[in-house]
matplotlib code that plots the C-alpha trace (Angstrom):
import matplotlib.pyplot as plt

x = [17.4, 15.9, 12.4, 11.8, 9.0, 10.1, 6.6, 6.1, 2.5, -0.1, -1.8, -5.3, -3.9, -2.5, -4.8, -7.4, -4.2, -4.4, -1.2, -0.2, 1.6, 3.3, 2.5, 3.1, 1.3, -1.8, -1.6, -3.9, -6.5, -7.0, -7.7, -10.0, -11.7, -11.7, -9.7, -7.3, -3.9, -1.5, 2.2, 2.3, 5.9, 7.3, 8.8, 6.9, 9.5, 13.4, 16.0, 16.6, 19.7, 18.2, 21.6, 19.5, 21.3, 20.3, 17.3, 18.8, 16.0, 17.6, 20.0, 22.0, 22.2, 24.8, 23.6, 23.5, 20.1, 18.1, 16.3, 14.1, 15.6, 12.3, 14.3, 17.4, 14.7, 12.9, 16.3, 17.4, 14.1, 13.3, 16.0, 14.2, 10.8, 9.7, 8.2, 5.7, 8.2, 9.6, 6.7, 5.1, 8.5, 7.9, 4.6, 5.2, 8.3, 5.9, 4.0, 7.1, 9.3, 10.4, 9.4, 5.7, 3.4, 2.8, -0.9, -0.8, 3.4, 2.6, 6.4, 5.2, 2.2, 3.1, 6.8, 10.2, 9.8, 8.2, 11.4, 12.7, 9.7, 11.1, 14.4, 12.0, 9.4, 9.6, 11.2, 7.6, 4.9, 2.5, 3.9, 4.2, 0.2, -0.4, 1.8, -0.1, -3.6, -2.0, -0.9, -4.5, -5.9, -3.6, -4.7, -8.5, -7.8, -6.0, -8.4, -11.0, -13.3, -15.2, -13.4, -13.1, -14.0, -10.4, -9.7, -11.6, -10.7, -7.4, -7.5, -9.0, -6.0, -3.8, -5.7, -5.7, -1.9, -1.6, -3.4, -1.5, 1.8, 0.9, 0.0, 3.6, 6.0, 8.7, 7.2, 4.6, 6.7, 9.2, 9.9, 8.0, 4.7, 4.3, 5.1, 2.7, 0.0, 1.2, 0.7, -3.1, -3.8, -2.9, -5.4, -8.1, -7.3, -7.5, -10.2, -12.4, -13.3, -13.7, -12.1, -12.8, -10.6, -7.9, -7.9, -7.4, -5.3, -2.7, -3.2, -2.6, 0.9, 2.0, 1.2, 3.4, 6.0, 5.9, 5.7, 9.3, 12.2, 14.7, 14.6, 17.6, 17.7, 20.5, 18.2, 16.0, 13.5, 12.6, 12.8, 10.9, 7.8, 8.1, 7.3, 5.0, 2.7, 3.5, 4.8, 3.1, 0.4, 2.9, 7.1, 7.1, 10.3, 10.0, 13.7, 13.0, 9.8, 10.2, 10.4, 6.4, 4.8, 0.9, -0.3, -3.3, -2.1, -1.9, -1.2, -3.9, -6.0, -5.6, -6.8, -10.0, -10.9, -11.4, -11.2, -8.2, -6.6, -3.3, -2.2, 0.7, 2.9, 2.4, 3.9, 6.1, 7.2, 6.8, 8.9, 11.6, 11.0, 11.3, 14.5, 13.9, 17.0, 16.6, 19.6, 17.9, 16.3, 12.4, 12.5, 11.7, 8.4, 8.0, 8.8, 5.9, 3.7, 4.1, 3.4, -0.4, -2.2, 0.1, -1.4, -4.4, -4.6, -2.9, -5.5, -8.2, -6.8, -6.6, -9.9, -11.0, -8.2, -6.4, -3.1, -1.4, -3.0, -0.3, 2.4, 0.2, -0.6, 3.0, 4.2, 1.3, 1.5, 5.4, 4.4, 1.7, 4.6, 7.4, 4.1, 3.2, 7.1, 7.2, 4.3, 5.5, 8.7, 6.6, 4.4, 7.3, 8.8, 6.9, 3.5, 5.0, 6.1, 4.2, 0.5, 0.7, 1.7, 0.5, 2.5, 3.1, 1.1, 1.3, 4.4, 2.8, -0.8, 0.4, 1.8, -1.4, -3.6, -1.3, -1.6, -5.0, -4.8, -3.0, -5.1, -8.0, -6.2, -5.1, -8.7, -9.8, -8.0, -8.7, -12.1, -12.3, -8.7, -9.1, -5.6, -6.7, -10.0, -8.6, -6.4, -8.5, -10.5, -7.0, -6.3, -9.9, -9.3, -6.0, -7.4, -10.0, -7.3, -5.6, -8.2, -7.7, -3.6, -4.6, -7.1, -4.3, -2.5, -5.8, -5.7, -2.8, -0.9, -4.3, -4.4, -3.5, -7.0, -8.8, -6.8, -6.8, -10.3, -11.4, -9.0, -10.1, -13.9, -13.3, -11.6, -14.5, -17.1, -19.3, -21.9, -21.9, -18.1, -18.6, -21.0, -18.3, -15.6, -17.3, -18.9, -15.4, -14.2, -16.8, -15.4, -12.0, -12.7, -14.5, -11.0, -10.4, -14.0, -15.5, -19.1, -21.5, -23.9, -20.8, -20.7, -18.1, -20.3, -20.9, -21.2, -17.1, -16.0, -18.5, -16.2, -13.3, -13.8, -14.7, -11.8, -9.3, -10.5, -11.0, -14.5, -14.5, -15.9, -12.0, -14.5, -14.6, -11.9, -9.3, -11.7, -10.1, -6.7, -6.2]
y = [-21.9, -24.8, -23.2, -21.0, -21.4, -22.0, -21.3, -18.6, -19.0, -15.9, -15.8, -16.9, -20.1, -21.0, -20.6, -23.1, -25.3, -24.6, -24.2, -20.9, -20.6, -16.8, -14.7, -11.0, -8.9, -11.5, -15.0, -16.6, -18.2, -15.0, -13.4, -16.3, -15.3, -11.5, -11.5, -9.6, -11.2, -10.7, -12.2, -14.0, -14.9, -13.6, -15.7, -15.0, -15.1, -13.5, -11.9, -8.7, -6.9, -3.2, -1.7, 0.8, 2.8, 2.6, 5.0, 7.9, 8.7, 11.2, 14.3, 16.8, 20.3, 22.7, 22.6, 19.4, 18.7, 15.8, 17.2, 15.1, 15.1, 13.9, 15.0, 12.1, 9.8, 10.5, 10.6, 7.2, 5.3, 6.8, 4.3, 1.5, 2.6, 2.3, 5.7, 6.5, 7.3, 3.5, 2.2, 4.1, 3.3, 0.0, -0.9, 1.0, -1.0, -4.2, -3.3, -3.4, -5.1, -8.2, -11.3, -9.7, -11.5, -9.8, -10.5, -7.7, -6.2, -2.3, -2.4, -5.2, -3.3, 0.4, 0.5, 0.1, 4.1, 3.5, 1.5, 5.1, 6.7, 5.0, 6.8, 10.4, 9.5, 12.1, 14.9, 16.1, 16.2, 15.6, 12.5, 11.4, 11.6, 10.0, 7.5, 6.7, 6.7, 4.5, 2.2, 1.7, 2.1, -1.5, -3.3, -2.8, -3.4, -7.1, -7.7, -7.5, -5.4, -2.2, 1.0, 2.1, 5.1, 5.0, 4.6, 7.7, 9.5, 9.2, 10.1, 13.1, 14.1, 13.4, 16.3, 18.6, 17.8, 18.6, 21.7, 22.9, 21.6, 23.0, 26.6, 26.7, 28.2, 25.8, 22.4, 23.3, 21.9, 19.5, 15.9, 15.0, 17.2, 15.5, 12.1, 12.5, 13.8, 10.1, 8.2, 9.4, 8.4, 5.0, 4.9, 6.3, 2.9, 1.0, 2.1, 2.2, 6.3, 7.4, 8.3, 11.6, 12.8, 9.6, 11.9, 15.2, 13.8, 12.8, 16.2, 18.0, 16.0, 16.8, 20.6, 20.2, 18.7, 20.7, 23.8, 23.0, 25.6, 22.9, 19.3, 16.9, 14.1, 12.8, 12.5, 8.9, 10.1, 12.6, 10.5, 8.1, 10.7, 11.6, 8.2, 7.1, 10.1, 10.8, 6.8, 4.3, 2.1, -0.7, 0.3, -3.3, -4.7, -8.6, -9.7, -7.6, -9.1, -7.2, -3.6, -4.2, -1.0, -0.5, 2.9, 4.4, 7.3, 9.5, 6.5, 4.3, 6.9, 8.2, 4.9, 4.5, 8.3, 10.7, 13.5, 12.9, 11.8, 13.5, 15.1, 12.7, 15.6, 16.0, 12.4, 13.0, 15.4, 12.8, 10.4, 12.9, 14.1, 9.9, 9.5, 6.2, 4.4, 2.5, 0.3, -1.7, -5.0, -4.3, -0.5, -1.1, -2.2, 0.6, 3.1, 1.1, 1.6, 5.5, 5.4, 4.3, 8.1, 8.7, 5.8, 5.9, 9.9, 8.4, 5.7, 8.0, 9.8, 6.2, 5.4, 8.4, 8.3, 10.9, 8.8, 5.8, 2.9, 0.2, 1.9, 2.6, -1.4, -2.2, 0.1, -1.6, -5.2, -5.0, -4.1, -6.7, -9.2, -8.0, -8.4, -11.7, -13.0, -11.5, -12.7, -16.5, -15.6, -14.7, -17.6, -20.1, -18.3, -17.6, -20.0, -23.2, -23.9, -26.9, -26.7, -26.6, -23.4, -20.1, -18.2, -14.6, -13.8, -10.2, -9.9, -12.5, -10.8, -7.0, -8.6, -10.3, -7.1, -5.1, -7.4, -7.4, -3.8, -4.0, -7.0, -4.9, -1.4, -4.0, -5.5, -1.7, -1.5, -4.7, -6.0, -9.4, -10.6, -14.0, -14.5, -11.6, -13.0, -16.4, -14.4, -12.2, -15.2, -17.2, -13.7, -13.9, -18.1, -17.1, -14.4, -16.8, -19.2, -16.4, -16.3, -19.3, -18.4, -14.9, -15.4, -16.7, -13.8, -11.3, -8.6, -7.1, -9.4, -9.9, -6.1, -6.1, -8.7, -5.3, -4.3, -8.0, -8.6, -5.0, -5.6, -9.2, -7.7, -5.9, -8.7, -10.6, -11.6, -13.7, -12.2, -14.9, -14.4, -10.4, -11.5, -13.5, -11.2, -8.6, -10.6, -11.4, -7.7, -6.8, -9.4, -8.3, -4.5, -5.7, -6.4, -2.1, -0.9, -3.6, -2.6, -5.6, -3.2, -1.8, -2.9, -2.0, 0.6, -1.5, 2.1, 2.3, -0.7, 0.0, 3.7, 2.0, -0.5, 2.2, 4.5, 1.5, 0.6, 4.2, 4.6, 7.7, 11.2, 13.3, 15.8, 14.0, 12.7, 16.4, 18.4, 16.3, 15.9, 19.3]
z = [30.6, 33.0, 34.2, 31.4, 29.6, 25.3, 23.9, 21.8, 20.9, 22.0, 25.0, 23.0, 21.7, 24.9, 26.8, 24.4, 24.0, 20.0, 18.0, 16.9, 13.6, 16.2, 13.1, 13.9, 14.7, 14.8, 14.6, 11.8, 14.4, 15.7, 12.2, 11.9, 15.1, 15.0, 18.3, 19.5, 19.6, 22.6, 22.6, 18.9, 18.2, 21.7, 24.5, 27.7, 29.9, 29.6, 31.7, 30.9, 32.3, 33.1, 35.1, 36.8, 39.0, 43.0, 43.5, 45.9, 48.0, 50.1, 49.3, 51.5, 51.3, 52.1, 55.9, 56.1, 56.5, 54.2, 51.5, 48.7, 45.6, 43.1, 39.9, 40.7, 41.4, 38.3, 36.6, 38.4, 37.2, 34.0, 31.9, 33.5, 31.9, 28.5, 27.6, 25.4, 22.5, 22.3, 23.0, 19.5, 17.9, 18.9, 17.8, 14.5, 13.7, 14.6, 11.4, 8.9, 9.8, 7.6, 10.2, 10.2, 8.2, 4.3, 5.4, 7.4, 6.9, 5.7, 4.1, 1.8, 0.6, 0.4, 0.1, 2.3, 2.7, 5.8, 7.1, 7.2, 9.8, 13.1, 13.4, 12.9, 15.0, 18.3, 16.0, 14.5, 16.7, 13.4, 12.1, 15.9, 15.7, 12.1, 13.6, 16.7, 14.2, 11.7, 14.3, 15.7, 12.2, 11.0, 14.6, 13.8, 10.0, 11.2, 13.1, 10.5, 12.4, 11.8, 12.5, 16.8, 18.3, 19.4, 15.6, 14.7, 18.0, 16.9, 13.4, 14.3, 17.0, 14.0, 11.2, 14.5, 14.9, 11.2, 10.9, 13.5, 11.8, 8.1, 10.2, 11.4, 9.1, 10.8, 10.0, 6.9, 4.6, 6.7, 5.5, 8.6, 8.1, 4.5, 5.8, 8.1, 5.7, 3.9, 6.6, 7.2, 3.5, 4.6, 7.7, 5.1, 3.0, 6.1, 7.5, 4.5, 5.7, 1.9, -1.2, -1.3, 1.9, 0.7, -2.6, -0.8, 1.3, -1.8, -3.4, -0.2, 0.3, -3.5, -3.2, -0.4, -1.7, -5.0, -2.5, -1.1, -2.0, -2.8, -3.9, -2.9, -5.3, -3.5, 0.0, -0.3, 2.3, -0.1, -3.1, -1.9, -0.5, -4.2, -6.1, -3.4, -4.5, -8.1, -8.6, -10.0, -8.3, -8.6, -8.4, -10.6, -10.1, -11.1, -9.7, -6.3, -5.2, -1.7, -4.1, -4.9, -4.1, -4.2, -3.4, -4.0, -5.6, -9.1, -12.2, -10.7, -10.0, -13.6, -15.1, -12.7, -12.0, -14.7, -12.2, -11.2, -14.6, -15.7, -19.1, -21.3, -20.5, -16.9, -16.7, -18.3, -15.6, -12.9, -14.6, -14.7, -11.0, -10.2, -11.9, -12.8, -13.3, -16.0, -16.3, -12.9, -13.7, -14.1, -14.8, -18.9, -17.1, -14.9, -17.8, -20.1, -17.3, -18.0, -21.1, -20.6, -20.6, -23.9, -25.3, -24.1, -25.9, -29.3, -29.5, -29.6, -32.7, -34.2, -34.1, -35.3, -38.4, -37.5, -36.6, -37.9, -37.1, -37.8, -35.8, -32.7, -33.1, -33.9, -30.1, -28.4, -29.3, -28.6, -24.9, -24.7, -25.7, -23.1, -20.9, -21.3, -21.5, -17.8, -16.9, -17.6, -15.6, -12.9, -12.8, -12.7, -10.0, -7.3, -8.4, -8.9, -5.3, -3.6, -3.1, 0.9, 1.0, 0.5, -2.6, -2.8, -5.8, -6.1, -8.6, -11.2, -10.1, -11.3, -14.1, -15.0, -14.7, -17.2, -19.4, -19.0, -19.8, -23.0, -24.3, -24.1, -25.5, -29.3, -28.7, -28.9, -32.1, -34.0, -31.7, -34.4, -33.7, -33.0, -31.0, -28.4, -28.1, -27.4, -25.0, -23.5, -22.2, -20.6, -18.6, -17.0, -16.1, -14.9, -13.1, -11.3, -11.1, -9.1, -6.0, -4.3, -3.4, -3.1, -0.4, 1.6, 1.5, 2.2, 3.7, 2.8, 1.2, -1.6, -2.1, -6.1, -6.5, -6.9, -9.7, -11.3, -11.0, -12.1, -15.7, -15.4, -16.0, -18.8, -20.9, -20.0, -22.6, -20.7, -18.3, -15.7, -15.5, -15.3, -12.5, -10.7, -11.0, -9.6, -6.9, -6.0, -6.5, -3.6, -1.1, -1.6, -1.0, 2.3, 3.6, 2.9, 3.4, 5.8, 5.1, 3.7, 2.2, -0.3, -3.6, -6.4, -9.0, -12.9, -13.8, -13.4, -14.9, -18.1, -18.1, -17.9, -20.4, -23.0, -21.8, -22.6, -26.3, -27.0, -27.4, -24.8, -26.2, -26.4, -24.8, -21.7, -21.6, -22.0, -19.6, -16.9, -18.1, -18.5]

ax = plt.figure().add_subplot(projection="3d")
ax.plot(x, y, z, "-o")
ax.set_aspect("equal")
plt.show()
């Protein structure tokens, strides 16, 4: 329309006549800056029908004598105003939906679930405040900038909100009160607060969830509440790259924390509760990825003689291939584009770190093969190869680097490459934990490394997977 201004570029890059690439929620020069962003991707100007109905100042009553009516007028200008309800709806959709950025999209990183919270939002009065916390928690973590006292002021509102939900007999165990506990896990990851409340947080949710009378199968709210906690750290569907799913709960933690590691047969029981289908493209992966504590248990009795040592090597070098053959897929799809611009790299990236994983686990069982060692060192260039696309996707978007580079490092022979990797591994967990002085503990990756070749006392490792 003549006399309307077209632009859609945030107030920041209009204002220093820069162009704006009208990225949502934040722009890329304002990621660059640390600013906040204001109006990426939105025209500044439109005509907006409202039909509000004439304010009636004035009212009769039975005598005919004017009275003030305030309630009409409130009624009258109320549809006019955006409340605080849409306005939460609003900003939370912002963060999902599929025109935001994967740099920042939450949908992208942990799982379409959340595409589900909007229509709930207003029925809970808990999820309505991990809502409001997460929200803040995702602007400062744009941003780039160390955690608000509006960020922390608001994450504590939100555990008040829930203590008071979990303490009523109503809501303890509601859909809503779990998602809610859910959502504060994910301002824990984004504002680098702590492990140890991210971890209680998780547990908290799957009591709760384990504590409810009846389990619809048939309702995907619930199903999906259930893999995001008791799923794997990555739903790996190649085909469906929008599927990915990286959360920081129960399979990854298994792998990196021995406290929190689970028994072969209790995942067993989560891959029942999942209901994996497993005629769906990508789903022999996600089974395989099940299979790892199993494995990890049997290899132990290998080394010590006590189990069949070509058949474990036959069942594990037949995943390492079905690895590797997906891997290639990947690569060719969705790294092969043109060099100007970015690729999404976390399908091929997951990929890569399994592989990673099994490379090690054979190298664990026959350390002199030449054709894993020859291997091993091609998944640590790849790896390194990785970082330069993946920085264009950080934050969010570079959140599997942490898993690549951590099962990058322990395929690595080389010291000065252990020393990159994990130089890299500590920039890349700034984006989560944004604190210079934090550095990614040796100490882990040297337990990791001997927990996936199977040099692990049994001792330590069945105290924790009791």
């Amino acid at each position: 329309m003549p006399g309307v201004p077209s632009g859609r570029a945030c107030d920041n890059c209009r204002r220093r006549r820069q162009k704006c690439d009208y990225a949502t929620p934040t722009c890329s020069r304002c990621i660059r800056l640390g600013v906040e962003c204001v109006g990426s991707g939105e025209r500044r100007f439109l005509f907006i029908d409202q039909k509000c109905a004439r304010r009636q100042n004035r009212g009769h009553d039975s005598d005919g004598s004017a009275v003030s009516t305030p309630s009409s007028s409130l009624q009258s200008i109320s549809p006019c105003l955006m409340n605080e309800a849409d306005a939460l709806v609003n900003s939370f959709a912002a963060m999902i939906k599929p025109s935001t950025d994967r740099r920042v999209n939450l949908a992208w990183t942990y799982g379409e679930f959340l595409q589900k919270v909007p229509p709930r939002l207003g029925s809970n009065k808990a999820l309505d405040v991990a809502a409001e916390a997460l929200v803040v928690s995702h602007r400062d973590f744009s941003l780039r900038r160390p955690v608000t006292p509006d960020n922390l002021a608001k994450y504590s509102d939100a555990i008040k909100a829930l203590s008071q939900g979990i303490n009523d007999h109503i809501t303890s165990h509601s859909l809503e009160t779990i998602c809610a506990v859910i959502l504060l896990t994910m301002c824990q990851n984004l504002s680098g607060l702590g492990l140890e409340h991210l971890n209680s947080h998780c547990q908290g949710a799957v009591q709760m969830l384990r504590a409810r009378q009846t389990y619809h199968n048939t309702d995907e709210f619930e199903l999906d509440l259930h893999t995001y906690m008791h799923g794997p750290v990555v739903s790996f569907n190649p085909w469906y790259p929008a599927k990915q799913t990286l959360t920081a709960t129960q399979l990854v933690q298994s792998v990196f924390n021995r406290a929190m590691r689970l028994s072969p047969s209790k995942f067993k029981a989560l891959s029942r509760v999942l209901v994996i289908n497993r005629d769906s493209p990508g789903s022999s992966i996600l089974a395989l990825l099940f299979q790892i504590p199993a494995l990890l248990q049997r290899g132990r009795t290998v080394r010590q003689g006590y189990a069949d040592r070509e058949a474990f090597v036959s069942e594990l070098s037949s995943i390492y291939k079905t690895l590797q053959t997906a891997k290639s897929f990947l690569y060719s799809k969705y790294m092969m584009g043109p060099s100007t611009e970015s690729k999404h790299t976390s399908p091929f990236g997951f990929c890569l770190a399994f592989s990673c994983i099994f490379n090690c686990m054979l190298r664990g069982i026959d350390p002199r093969n030449p054709q894993l060692l020859l291997e091993a060192e091609d998944l640590v260039k790849e790896t390194l190869n990785l970082v330069p696309e993946a920085q264009l996707n950080r934050p969010l978007g570079a959140a599997h680097m942490m898993l690549n580079l951590s099962f990058a490092w322990v395929c690595a022979k080389d010291e000065h490459e252990r020393q990159s990797l994990h130089t890299l591994l500590g920039d890349f967990n700034w984006d989560f934990g944004r604190d210079a002085d934090a550095m990614w503990p040796i100490e882990d990756h040297e337990a990791l490394l001997c927990d996936l070749q199977f040099r692990t006392d049994p001792k330590v490792v069945l105290v924790h997977a009791a």
